[in-house]
C-alpha positions as CSV (number, residue, x, y, z in Angstrom):
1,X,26.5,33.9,49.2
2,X,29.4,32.4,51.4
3,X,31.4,35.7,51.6
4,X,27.9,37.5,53.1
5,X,27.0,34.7,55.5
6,X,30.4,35.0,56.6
7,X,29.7,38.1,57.8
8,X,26.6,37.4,59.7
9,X,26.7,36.3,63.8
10,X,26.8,32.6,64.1
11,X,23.5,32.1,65.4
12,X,22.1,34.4,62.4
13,X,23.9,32.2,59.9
14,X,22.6,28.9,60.7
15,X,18.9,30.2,60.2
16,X,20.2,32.0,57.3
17,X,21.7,28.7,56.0
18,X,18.7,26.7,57.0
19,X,16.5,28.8,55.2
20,X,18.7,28.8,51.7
21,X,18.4,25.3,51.6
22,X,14.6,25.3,52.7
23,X,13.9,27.7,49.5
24,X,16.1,25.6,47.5
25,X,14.0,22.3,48.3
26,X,10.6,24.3,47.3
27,X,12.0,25.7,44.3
28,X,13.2,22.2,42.9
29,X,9.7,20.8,44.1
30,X,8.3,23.7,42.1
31,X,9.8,22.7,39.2
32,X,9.9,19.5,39.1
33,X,5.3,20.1,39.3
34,X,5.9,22.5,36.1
35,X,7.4,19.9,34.1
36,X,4.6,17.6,35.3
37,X,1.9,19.8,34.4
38,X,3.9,20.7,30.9
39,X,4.5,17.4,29.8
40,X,0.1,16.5,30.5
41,X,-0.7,19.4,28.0
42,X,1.9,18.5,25.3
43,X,0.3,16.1,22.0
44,X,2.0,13.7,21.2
45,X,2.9,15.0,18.3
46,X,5.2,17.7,20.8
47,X,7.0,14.6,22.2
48,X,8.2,12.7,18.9
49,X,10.0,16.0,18.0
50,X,11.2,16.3,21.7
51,X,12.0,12.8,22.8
52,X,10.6,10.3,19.2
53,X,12.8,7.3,20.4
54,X,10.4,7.4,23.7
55,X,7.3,7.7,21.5
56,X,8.1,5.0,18.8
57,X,8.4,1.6,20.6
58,X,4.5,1.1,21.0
59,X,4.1,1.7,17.2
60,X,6.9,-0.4,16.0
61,X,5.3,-3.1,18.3
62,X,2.1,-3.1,16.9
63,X,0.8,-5.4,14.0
64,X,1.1,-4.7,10.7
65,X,-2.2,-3.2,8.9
66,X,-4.0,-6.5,7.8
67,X,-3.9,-6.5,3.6
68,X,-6.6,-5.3,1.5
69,X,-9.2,-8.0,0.8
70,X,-10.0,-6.1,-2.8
71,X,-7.7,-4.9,-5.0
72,X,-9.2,-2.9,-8.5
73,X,-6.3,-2.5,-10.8
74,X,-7.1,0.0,-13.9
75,X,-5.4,0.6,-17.2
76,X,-4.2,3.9,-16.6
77,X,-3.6,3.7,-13.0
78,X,-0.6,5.9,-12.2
79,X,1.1,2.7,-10.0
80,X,-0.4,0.0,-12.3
81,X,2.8,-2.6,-12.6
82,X,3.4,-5.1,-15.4
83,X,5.9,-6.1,-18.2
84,X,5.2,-6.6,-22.0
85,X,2.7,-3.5,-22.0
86,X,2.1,-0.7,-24.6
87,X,1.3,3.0,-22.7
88,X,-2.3,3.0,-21.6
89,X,-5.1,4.6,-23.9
90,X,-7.6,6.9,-23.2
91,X,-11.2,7.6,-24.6
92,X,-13.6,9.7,-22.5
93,X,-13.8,8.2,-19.3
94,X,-12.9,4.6,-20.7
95,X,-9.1,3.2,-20.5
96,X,-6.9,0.5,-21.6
97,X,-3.5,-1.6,-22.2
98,X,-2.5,-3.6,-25.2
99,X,-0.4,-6.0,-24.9
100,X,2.0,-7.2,-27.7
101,X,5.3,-6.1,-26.7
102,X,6.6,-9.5,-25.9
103,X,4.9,-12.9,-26.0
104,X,3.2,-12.6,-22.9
105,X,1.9,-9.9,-20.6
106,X,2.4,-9.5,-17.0
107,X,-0.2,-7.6,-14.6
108,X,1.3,-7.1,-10.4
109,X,-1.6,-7.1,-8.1
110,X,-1.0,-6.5,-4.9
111,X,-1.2,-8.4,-1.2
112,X,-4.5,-10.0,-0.6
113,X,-3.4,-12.1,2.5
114,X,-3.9,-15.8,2.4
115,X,-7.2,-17.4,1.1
116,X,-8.8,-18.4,-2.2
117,X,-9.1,-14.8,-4.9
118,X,-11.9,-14.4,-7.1
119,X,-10.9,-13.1,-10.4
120,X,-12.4,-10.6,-13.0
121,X,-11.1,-9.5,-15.9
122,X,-12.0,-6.8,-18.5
123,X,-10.0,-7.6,-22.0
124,X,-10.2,-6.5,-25.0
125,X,-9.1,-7.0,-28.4
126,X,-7.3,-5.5,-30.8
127,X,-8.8,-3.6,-34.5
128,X,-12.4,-4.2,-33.3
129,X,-12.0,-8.2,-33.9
130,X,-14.4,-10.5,-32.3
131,X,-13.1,-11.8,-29.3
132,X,-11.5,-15.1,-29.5
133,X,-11.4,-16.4,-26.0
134,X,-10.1,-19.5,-26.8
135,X,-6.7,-18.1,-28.0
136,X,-6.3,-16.4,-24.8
137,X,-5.0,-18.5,-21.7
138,X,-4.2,-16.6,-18.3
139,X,-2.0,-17.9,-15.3
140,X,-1.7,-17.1,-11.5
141,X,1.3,-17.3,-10.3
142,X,2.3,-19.7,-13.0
143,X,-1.1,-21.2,-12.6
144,X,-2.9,-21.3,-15.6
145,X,-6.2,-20.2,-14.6
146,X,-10.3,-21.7,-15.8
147,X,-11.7,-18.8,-17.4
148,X,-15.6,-18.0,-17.5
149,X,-17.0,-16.2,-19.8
150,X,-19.2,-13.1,-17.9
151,X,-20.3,-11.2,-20.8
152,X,-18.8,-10.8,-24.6
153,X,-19.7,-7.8,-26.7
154,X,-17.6,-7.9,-30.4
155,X,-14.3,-7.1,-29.1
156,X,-14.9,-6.7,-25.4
157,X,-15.3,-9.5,-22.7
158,X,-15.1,-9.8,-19.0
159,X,-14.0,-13.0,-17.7
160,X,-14.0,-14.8,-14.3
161,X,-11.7,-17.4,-12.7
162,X,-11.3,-19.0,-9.3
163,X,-7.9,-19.1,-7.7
164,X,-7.0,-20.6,-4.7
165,X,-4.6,-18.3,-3.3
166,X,-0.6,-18.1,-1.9
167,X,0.7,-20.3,0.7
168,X,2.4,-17.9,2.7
169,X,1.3,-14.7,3.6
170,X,3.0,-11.0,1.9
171,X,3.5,-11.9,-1.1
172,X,1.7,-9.8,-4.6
173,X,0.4,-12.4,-7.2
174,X,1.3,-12.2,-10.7
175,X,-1.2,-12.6,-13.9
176,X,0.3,-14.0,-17.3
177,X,-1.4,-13.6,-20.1
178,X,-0.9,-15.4,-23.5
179,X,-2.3,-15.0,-26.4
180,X,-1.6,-14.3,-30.2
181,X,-0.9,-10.6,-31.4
182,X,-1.9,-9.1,-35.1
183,X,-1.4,-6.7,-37.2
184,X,-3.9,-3.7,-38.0
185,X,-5.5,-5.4,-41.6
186,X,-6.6,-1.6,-42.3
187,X,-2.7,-0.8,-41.9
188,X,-3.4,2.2,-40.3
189,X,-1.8,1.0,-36.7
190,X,1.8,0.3,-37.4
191,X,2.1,-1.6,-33.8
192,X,1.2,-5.4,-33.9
193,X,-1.1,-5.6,-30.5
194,X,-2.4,-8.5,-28.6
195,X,-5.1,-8.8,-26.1
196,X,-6.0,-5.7,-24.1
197,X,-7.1,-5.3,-20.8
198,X,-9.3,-2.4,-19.1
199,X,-9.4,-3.8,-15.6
200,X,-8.8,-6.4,-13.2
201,X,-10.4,-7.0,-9.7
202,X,-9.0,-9.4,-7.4
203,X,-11.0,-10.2,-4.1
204,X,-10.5,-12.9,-1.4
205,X,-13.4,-14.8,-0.6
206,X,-11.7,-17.2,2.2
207,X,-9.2,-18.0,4.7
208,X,-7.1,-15.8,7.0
209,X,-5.8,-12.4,6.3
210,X,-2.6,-13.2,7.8
């Protein structure tokens, strides 16, 4: 607007000026109160896709989510982890793993913190043979574990076992288990299997979580 103010009489153009810069002061005020009021009705949700950098430093500040304090690890779970496994079984609503595809067996169970795990164990064995729990030995973390006998039925047994937990926290325990594997005497299974397992439950019963 210089080339109009120009124009004006002196006195005119220092009001005129006066008032330009008057309306530019309430209009950047203005503004600067719509931005305010946009940014209070925005979610957070609006601001990690504006500005995420801004929005992320309280979260990667905060504590990690403490571990579980039970883990239930089944057959045919889809994320079930372990070496020396064949594929899981199914019948009905019932599922399992035989083992027998190297001399021993490994099951992962994930993070429990730090603090003694109680153990529980559903095997089973292999051609409907009575189960021989004393051919079967079990170690935590290179621990070999006590096993109790919960409850035997022919070819199915749950067993229990006290272990007294990691040192350090983060870190998954592995099971071992050892035991003999045999051949179906009907020969109808090609496979030589050993001892199956259903389902294992691990639960802290002491000490910190962290």
């Amino acid at each position: 607007m210089g080339s109009e103010l120009s124009q004006l009489p002196p006195s005119m153009r220092g009001a005129m000026e006066r008032l330009i810069d008057e309306v530019g002061r309430i209009e950047a005020r203005a503004e600067a109160a719509w931005q305010a009021a946009t940014e209070t009705r925005r979610s957070r949700g609006d601001w990690l896709q504006i500005d995420p950098l801004r929005q992320m430093p309280g979260d990667r500040g905060a504590p990690p989510p403490l571990p579980a304090a039970r883990h239930e690890v089944k057959a045919a779970d889809p994320d079930f982890t372990g070496f020396g496994w064949h594929p899981a079984e199914r019948h009905g609503d019932q599922s399992w793993r035989w083992s027998g595809l190297a001399p021993a067996a490994s099951i992962i169970v994930p993070d429990l913190g730090l603090g003694a795990v109680a153990l529980e164990l559903d095997l089973l064995f292999p051609f409907d043979e009575p189960s021989q729990l004393d051919t079967v030995s079990i170690l935590a973390d290179g621990e070999p574990l006590r096993l109790t006998p919960v409850w035997v039925d022919g070819s199915r047994a749950t067993l229990a076992a006290l272990w007294e937990g990691h040192e350090v926290a983060g870190v998954n325990l592995g099971l071992v288990i050892l035991g003999p594997s045999i051949g179906d005497p009907r020969g109808r299974d090609p496979r030589r299997l050993g001892v199956g397992v259903r389902r294992v439950v691990a639960e802290r019963i002491g000490g910190r979580s962290l």
